[in-house]
N, C-alpha and C positions, 0 to 999 in steps of 0.2 A: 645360310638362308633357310630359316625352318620351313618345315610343310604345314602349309595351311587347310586346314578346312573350315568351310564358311557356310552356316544354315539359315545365314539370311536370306530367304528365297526371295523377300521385297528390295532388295540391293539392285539396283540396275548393273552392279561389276561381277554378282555372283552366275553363275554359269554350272549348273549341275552340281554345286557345292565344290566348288573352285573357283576361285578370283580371277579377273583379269586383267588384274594390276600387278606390274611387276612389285611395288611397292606400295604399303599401307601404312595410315597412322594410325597408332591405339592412343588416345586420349585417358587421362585420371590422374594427373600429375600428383593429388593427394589419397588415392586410393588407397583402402585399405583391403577390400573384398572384392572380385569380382564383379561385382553388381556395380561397382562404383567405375567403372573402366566402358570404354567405349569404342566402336570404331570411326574414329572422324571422318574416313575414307568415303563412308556409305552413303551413298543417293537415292533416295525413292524411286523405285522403277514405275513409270507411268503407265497408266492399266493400258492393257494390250501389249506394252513395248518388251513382252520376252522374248520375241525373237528379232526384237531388231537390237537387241541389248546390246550388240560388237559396234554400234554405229556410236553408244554413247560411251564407249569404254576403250582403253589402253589395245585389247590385242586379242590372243588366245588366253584364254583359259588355264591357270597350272596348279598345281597342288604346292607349287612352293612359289615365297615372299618375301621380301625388305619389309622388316616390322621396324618402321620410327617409335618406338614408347616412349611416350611422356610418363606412363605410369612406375613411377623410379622407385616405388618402393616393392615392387615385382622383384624375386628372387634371380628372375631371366634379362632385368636389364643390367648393360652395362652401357654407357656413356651413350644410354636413348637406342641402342640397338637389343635387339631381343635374341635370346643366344638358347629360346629353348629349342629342342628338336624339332618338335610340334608344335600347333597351339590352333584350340577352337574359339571361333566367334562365332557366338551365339545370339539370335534374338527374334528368332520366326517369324513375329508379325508387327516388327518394328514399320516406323512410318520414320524416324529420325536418326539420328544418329546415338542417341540416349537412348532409345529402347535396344542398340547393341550390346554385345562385352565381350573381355575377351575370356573366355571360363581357365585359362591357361594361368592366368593371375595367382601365385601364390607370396604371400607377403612375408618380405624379411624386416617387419617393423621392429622396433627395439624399442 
């Protein structure tokens, strides 16, 4: 289960840059960069609703995650699981799930 960190601060699941999903998807089935990966997981947090964020989400808060990747051409997937140690999602002032990614993406295209 790698450790996650998450700087989606518009996320209704992020929590002081911690998730509160035991498990996330990364979306980009044909990515080739970064930029092309997403997290499917993310929800718009509704203005005001930072502190009632636990009522729209899984639990506590943790630094670590079940990464589903669809992004297969990631050096970190194997068979849709994500096997790196770490891995950042980024995207500050995303509104959707396409302004996420996951910066952890490095590609073993051939």
């Amino acid at each position: 289960m790698p450790e996650l960190k998450c700087t989606v601060q518009t996320c209704v699941h992020n929590d002081q840059f911690l998730c509160r999903l035991d498990k996330i998807q990364v979306g980009g089935s044909n990515a080739k960069n970064p930029q092309e990966t997403c997290c499917d997981s993310f929800q718009e947090r509704a203005e005001g609703a930072y502190s009632n964020s636990m009522s729209n989400s899984a639990g506590q808060a943790s630094d670590r995650s079940d990464i589903d990747c669809k992004a297969t051409n990631c050096m970190y997937n194997e068979n849709c699981a994500c096997h790196a140690g770490k891995i950042s999602v980024e995207g500050g002032n995303a509104i959707q799930a396409e302004g996420t990614e996951c910066a952890t993406f490095q590609c073993h295209c051939g």
